[in-house]
C-alpha positions as CSV (number, residue, x, y, z in Angstrom):
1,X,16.1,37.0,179.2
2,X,18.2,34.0,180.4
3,X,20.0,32.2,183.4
4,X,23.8,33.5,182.0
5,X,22.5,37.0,182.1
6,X,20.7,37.3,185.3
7,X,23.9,35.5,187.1
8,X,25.9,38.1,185.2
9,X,24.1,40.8,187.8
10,X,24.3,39.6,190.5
11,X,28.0,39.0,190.2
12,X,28.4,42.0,189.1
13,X,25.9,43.5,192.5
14,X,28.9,44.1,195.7
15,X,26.4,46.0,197.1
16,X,23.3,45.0,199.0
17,X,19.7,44.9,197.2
18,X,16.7,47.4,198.1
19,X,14.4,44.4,198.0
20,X,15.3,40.7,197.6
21,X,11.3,38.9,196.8
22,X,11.3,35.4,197.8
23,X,8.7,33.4,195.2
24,X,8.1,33.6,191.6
25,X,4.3,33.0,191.4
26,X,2.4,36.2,190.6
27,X,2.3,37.3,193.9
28,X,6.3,37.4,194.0
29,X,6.9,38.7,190.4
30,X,4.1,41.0,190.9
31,X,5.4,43.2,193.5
32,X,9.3,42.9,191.5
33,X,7.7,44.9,188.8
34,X,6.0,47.2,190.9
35,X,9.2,47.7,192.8
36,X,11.5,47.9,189.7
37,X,9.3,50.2,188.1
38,X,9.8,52.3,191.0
39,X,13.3,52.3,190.1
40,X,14.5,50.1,193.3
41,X,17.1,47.5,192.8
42,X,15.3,44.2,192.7
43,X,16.3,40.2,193.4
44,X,13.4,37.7,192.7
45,X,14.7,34.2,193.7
46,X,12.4,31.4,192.7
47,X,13.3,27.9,194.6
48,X,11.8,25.8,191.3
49,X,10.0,27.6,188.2
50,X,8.6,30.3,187.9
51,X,4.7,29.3,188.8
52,X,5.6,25.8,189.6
53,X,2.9,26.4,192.9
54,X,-0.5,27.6,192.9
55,X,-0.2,30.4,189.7
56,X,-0.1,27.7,187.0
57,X,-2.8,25.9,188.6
58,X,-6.2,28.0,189.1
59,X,-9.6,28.2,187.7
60,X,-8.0,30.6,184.7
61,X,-10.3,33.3,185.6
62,X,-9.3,37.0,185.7
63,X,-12.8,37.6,187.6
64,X,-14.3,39.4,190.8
65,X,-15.6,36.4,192.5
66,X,-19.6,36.1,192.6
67,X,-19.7,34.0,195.4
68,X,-18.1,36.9,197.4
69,X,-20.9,39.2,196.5
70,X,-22.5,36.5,198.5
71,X,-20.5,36.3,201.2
72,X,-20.8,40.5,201.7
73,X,-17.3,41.0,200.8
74,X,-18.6,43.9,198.8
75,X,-15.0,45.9,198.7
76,X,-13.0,42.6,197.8
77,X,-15.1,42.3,195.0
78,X,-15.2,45.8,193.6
79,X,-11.0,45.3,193.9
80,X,-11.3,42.8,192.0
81,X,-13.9,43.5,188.8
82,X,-11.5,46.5,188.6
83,X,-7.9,44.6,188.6
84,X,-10.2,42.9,186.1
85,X,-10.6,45.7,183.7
86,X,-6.7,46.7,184.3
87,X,-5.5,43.5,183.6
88,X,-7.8,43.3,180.2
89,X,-6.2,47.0,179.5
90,X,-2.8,45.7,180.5
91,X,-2.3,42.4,178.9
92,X,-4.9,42.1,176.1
93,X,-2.9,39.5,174.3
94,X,-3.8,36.7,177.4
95,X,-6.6,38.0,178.7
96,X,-10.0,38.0,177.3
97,X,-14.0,38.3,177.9
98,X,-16.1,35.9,178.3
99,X,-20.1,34.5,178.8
100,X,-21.1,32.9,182.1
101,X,-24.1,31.3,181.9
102,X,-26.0,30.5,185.2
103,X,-28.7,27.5,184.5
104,X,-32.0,27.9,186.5
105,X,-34.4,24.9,187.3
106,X,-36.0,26.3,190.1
107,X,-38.9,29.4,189.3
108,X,-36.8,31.6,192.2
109,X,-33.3,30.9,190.5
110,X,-33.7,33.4,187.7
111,X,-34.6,36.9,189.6
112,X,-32.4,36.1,192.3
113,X,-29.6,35.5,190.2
114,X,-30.6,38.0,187.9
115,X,-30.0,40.7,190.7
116,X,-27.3,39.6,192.3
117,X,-25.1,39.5,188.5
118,X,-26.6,42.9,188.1
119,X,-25.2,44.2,191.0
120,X,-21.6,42.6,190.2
121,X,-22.3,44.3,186.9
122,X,-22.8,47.9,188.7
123,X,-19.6,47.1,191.1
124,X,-17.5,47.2,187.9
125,X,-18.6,50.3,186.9
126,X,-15.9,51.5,183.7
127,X,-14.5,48.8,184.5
128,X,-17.3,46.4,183.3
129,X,-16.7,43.9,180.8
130,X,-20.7,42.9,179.4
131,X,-24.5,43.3,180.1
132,X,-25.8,41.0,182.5
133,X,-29.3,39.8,181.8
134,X,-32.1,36.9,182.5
135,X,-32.1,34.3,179.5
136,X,-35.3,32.3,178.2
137,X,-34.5,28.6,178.3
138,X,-33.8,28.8,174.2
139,X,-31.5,31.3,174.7
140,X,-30.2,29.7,177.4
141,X,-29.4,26.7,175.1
142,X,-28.3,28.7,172.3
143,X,-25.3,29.7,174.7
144,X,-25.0,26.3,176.3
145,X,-26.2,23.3,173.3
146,X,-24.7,20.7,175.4
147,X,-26.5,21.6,178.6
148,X,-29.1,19.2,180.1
149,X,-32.5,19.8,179.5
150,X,-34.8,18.6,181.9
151,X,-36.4,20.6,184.2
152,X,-34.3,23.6,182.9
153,X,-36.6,26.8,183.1
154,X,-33.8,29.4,181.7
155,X,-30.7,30.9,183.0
156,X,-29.1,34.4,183.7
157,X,-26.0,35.6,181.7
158,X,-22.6,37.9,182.7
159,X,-19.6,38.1,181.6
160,X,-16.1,37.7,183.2
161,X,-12.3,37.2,182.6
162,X,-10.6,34.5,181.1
163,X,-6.3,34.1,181.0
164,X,-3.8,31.8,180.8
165,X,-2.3,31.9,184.2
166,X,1.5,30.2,183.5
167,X,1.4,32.1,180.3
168,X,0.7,36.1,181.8
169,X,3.3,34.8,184.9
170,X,5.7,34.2,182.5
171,X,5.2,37.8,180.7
172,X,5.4,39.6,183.6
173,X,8.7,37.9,184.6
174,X,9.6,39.6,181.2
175,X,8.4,42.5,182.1
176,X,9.8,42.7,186.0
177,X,13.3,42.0,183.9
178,X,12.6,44.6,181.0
179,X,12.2,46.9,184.1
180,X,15.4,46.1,185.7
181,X,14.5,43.3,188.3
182,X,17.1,40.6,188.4
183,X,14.8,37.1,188.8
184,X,16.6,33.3,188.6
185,X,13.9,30.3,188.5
186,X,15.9,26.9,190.5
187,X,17.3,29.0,193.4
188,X,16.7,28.0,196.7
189,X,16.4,30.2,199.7
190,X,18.0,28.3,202.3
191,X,18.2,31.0,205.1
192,X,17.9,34.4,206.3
193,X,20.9,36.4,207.2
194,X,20.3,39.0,210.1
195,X,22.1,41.8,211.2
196,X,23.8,42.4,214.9
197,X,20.2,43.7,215.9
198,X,18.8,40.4,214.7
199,X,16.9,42.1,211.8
200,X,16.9,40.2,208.1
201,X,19.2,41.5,206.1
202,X,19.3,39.0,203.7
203,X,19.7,35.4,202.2
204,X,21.5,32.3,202.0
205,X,20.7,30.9,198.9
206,X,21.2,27.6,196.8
207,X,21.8,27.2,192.9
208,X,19.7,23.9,192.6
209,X,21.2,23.2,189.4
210,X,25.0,23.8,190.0
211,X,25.2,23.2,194.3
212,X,26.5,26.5,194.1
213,X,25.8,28.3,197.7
214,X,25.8,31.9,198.2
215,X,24.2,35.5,199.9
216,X,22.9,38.3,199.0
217,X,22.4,41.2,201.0
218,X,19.3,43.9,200.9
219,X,17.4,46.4,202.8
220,X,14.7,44.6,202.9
221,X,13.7,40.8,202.2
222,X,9.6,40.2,200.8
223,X,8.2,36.3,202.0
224,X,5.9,35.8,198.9
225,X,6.1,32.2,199.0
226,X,2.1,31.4,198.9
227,X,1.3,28.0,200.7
228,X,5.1,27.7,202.2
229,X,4.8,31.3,203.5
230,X,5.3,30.2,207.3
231,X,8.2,27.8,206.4
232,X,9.7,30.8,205.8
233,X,8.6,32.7,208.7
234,X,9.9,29.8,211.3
235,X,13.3,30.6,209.8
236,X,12.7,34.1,210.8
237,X,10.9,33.7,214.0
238,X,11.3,29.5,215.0
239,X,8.2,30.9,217.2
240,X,6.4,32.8,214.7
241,X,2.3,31.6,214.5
242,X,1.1,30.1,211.6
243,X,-0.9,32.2,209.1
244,X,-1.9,30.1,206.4
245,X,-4.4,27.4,206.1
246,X,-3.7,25.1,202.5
247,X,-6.5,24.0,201.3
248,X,-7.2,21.9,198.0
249,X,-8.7,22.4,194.1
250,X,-8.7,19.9,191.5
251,X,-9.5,20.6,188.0
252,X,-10.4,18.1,185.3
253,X,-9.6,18.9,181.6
254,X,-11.8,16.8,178.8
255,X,-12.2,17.7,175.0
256,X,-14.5,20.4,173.7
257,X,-17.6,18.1,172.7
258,X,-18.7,18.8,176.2
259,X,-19.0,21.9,176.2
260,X,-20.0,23.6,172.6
261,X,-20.1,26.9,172.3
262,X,-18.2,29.9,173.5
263,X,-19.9,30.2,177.0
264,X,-19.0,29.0,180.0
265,X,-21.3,27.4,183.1
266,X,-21.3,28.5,186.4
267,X,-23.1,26.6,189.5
268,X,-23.5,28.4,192.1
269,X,-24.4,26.2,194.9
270,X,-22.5,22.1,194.8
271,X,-22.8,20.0,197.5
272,X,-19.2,21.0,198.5
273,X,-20.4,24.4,199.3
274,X,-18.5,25.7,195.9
275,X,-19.1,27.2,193.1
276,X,-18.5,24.9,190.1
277,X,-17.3,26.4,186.7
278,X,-17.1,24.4,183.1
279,X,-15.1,26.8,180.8
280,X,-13.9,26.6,177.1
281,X,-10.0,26.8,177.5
282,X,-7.9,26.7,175.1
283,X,-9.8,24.1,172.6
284,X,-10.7,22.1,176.0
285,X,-13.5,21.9,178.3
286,X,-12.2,22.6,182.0
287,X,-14.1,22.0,184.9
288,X,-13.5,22.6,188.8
289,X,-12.8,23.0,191.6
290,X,-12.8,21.1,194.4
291,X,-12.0,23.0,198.5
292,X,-10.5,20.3,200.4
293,X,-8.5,21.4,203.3
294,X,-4.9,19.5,203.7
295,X,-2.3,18.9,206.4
296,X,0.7,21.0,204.1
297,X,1.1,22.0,201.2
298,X,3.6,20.4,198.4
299,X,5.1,21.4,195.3
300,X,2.8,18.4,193.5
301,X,-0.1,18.2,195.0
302,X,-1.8,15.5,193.6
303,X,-5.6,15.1,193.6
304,X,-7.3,12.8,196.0
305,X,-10.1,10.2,194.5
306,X,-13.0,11.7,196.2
307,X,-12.4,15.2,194.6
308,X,-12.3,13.5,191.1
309,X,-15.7,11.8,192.2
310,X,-17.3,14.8,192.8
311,X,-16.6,17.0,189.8
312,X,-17.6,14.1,187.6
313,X,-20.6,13.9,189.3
314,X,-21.8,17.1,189.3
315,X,-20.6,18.0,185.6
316,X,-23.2,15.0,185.0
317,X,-25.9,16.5,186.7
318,X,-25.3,19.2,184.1
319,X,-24.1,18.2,181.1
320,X,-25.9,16.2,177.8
321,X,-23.0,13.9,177.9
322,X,-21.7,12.8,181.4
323,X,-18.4,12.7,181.3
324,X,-16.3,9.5,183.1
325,X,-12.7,9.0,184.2
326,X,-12.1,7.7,180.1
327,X,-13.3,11.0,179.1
328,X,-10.2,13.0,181.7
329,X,-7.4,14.1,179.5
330,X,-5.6,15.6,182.3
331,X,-6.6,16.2,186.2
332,X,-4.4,18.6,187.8
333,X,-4.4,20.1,191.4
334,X,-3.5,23.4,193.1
335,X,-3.0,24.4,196.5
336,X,-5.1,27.8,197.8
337,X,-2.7,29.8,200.4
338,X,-5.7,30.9,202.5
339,X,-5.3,33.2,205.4
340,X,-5.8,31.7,208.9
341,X,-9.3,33.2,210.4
342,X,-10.6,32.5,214.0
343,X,-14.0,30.7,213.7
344,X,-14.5,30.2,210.3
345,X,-15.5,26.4,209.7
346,X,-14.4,25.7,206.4
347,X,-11.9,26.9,204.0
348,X,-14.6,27.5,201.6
349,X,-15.6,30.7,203.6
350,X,-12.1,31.5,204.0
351,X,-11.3,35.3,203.0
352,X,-9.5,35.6,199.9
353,X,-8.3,39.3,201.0
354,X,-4.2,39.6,201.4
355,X,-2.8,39.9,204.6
356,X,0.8,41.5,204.5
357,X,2.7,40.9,207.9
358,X,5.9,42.6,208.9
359,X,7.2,40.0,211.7
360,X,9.5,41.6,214.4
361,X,12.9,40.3,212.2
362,X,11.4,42.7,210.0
363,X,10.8,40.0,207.6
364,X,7.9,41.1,205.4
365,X,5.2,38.3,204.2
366,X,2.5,38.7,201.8
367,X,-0.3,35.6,201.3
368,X,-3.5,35.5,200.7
369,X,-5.3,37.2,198.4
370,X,-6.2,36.0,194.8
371,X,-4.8,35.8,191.0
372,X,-6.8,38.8,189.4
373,X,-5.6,41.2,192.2
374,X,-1.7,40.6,192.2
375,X,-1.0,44.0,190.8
376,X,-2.9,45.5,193.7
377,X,-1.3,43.4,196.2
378,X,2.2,44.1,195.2
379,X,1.2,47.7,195.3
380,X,0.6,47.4,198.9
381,X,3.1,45.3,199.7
382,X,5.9,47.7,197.8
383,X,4.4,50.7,199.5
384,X,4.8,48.5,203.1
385,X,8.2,47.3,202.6
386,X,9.7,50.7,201.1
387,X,8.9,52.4,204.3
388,X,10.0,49.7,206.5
389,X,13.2,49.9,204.6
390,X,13.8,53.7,204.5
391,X,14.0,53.5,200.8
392,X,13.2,56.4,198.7
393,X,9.1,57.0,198.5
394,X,8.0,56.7,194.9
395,X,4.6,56.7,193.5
396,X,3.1,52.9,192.4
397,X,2.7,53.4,188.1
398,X,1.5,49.8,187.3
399,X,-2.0,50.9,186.5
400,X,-1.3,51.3,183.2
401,X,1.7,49.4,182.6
402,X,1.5,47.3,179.6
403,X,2.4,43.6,180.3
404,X,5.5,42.0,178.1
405,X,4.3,41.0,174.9
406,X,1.0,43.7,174.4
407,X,-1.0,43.0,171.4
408,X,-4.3,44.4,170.5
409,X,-5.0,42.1,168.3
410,X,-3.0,39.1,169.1
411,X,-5.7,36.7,167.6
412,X,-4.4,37.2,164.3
413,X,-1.3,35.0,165.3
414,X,-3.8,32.1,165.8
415,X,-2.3,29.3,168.2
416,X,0.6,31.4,169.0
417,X,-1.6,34.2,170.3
418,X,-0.9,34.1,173.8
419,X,2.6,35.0,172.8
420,X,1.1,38.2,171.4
421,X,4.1,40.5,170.3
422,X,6.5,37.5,170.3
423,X,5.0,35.5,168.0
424,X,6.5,37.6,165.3
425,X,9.7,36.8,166.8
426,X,8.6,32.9,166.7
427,X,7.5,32.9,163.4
428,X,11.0,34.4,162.3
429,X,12.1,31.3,163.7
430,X,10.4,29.3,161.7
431,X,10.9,31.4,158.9
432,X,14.4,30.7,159.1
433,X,14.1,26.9,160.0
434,X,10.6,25.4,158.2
435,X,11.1,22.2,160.8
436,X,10.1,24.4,163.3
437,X,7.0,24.9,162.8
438,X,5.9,21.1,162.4
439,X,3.5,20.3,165.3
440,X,4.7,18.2,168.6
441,X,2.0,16.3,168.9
442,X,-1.4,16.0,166.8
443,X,-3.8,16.6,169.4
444,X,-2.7,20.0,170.5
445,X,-1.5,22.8,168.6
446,X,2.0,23.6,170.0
447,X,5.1,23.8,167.6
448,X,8.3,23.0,167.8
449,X,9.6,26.4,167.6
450,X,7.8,27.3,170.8
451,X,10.5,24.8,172.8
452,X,13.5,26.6,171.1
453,X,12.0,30.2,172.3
454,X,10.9,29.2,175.6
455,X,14.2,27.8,176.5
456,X,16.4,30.4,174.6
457,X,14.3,33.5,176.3
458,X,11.8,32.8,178.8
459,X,14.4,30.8,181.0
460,X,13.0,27.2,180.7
461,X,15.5,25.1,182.1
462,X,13.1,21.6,182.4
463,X,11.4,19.5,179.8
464,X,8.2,19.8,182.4
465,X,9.1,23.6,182.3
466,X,8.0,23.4,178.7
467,X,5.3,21.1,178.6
468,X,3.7,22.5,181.7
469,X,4.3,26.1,181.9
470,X,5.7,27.6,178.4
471,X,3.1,25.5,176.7
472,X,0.1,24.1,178.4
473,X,0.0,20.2,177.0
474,X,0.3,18.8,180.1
475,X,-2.7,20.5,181.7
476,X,-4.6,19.5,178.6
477,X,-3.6,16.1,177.8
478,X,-1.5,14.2,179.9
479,X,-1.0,12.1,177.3
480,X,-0.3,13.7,174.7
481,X,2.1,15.7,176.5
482,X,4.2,12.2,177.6
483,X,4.7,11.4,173.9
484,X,5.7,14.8,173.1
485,X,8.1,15.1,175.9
486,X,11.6,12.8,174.1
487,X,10.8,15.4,171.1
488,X,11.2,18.5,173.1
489,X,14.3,17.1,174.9
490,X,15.9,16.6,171.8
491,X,15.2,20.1,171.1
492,X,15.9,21.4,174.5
493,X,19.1,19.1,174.1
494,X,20.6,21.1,171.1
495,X,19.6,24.5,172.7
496,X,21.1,23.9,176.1
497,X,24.1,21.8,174.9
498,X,22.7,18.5,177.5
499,X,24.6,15.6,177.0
500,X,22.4,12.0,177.0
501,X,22.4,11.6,180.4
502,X,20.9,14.6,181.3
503,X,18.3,14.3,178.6
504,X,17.6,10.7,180.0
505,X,16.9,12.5,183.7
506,X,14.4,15.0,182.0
507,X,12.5,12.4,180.7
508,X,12.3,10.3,183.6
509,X,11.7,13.2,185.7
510,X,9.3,14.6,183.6
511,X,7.2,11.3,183.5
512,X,7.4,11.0,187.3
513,X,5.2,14.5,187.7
514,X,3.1,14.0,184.7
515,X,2.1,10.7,186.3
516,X,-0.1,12.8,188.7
517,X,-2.1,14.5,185.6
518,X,-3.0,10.9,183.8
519,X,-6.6,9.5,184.9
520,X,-6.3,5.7,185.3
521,X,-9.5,3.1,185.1
């Protein structure tokens, strides 16, 4: 899987596509392996990398959503604990089970909790992943040793998903290819082309890396750009009314001390109206998020000081050890494309159903929505956009389609389990070339090898490509990820044939976004 290859077919494609996607977040690749596997010609065109937006930058749960049981949205969440199980099924090298502990210091919190994790329990049905039940307060610190004491009466435990979101986007990419897709990261869609009945029939496009310009014709064009969903639109319809609403979520990463243990902690109620998680990720403690609405959304969103404020607050009023900006190792922030609602006050009560909407061009946009049910959501929105194109109708068979690099037991590959089935293929690497297994960076487990397979076959193409999405060192430490970065363009360097001058750019350009992810004083 690389850039030569996929400009290869569409060179070698006179003819004009059944579907052209627009987006490479898991909405996008999503429905281009539900399409593909239908056996329609598919063009996924991605206008930086491939989860650049929003699907490198969630909570990293593969979850149901509690605080929707809450909210009544009883159907979204039954969609969800069972996209859940199928993604568990699917991809059980990246995905994985956890404990959620909820702390309870008031005599009501426990029964009321209690029921309301059963009942999520129950939605699951086959699908469920653990027992839910009410924990005494030793129990509850047997889960949770770094969790404060005082006033702490017990808790109530359940269990959820846990993934590496950049990682699983960047085997289904694989997969959507290994399917017959055709999907390019640093192509900008630039227009839409329409036909003499003003319907889109296609795109202009932009190779960001060459200035190469060019079209591409198809039956029918999918909008699943997230938060820039209505830029898109307007060049549709200049007229067309917006339908998403950005809002805001911050994470901040800090070392394990903080949280011990194998469970996570989930507050229910924080005096943003969220739910507040601390998790165990990857050797790190992550906690968020933050829902702040904003004017538009960005490709680097950065987060704001008040949203650092508050998670570090509330952790405190949680944790043994308060943590402190000194403590951050990275802070990093995502943008949520919500779907416009009449009447709705905040973006925290927002719906997180999908919305597709076929615009009178013909254009087809999908938003909304939420990570754990892409596979259901491109099921829809294939089934939508086949009919709208007069394509042939073929049954959706993603349910059980195993995700690139499916490995029962991928923990046996230690650190490079999240490659599952490829990690074979890495450690031939090193097998052949012992430097390549020497560690980038102390703090973090990543090898150099990694850098030479991400950018030979999983189409990395940046130094930040690497460092933020191939590996995750810059969502764990900034830091450490900044000293690491000159090695891996040395590497990148010799696999990409750069000269010094482009390798000077990556760096610099690399230390202009990771900027955003350092804490200062």
């Amino acid at each position: 899987m690389n850039r030569t290859n996929m400009w290869r077919s569409i060179e070698a494609h006179p003819k004009a596509w059944d579907m052209i996607v627009v987006g490479g977040g898991a909405t996008g690749v999503g429905v281009a392996i539900d399409a593909a596997t239908r056996g329609y010609d598919v063009l996924l065109l991605e206008q930086s990398d491939f989860g650049k937006g929003t699907s490198s930058r969630s909570t990293k749960l593969a979850h149901g959503g509690v605080r929707y049981l809450e909210q009544g949205n009883i159907g979204l969440v039954m969609e969800a604990l069972k996209e859940r199980g199928l993604l568990l099924q699917n991809a059980p090298h990246i995905v994985r089970d956890r404990a959620f502990v909820v702390p309870n210091y008031d005599w009501w919190e426990a029964p009321f909790y209690g029921l309301g994790l059963k009942l999520y329990e129950l939605l699951a049905g086959k699908y469920g992943f653990g027992t839910s039940r009410i924990l005494s307060k030793e129990e509850t610190l047997e889960h949770l040793p770094t969790l404060k004491t005082d006033g702490l009466r017990g808790g109530a435990v359940y269990y959820d998903g846990q993934f590496d979101d950049a990682r699983l986007l960047i085997h289904m990419v694989a997969t959507a290819f290994e399917q017959g897709a055709t999907l390019l990261n640093y192509v900008e869609v630039t227009g839409l082309t329409k036909d003499a009945q003003g319907f889109v029939d296609g795109v202009s496009a932009r190779d960001v890396e060459t200035g190469d310009e060019f079209r591409a014709a198809a039956k029918v064009v999918v909008n699943a750009t997230g938060a820039f969903s209505d830029l898109l639109r307007l060049q549709a319809e200049p007229g067309a009314t917006p339908l998403i609403v950005p809002s805001q979520g911050i994470h901040l990463v800090f070392d394990k001390t903080f949280l011990q243990g194998e469970s996570a902690v989930m507050v229910p109620h924080t005096g943003d109206g969220r739910v507040l998680f601390a998790i165990p990720w990857h050797g790190h403690t992550l906690v968020g998020t933050t829902d702040t609405p904003i004017a538009a959304a960005t490709l680097e969103p950065v987060a704001m000081e008040q949203e650092i404020q508050f998670i570090l607050a509330t952790a405190a009023q949680y944790l043994t050890k308060a943590p402190t900006r000194d403590d951050v190792l990275s802070v990093f922030a995502g943008i949520r494309p919500l779907v416009r609602a009449t009447g709705v006050a905040s973006t925290a009560a927002l719906s997180r159903d999908h919305l597709i909407n076929i615009d009178r061009s013909g254009l087809v946009t999908i938003c909304g929505g939420k990570w754990t049910t892409y596979r259901h959501m491109a099921e829809d929105c294939v089934d939508q956009a086949a009919t709208l194109a007069q394509l042939p109708e073929k049954p959706c068979v993603t349910h059980h389609l195993h995700i690139h690099g499916f490995h029962v037991t991928a923990k046996e590959f230690g650190s490079l389990a999240v490659y599952g089935s490829d990690a074979y293929e890495i450690r031939k690497l090193i097998g052949t070339d012992a430097a390549l297994g020497e560690p980038l960076h102390a703090a973090l487990p990543y090898v150099k090898a990694e850098v030479i397979w991400a950018a030979r076959h999983e189409m990395a193409r940046t130094v930040e490509d690497i460092l933020a999405r191939r590996t995750r060192a810059l969502f764990l430490n900034a830091r450490a990820a900044l000293e690491m970065a000159p090695v891996v363009a040395d590497l990148m360097a010799s696999e990409l044939g750069w000269g010094e001058s482009t390798k000077t750019k990556q760096l610099a350009a690399f230390r202009d976004v990771a900027s955003n992810y350092v804490l200062h004083p």
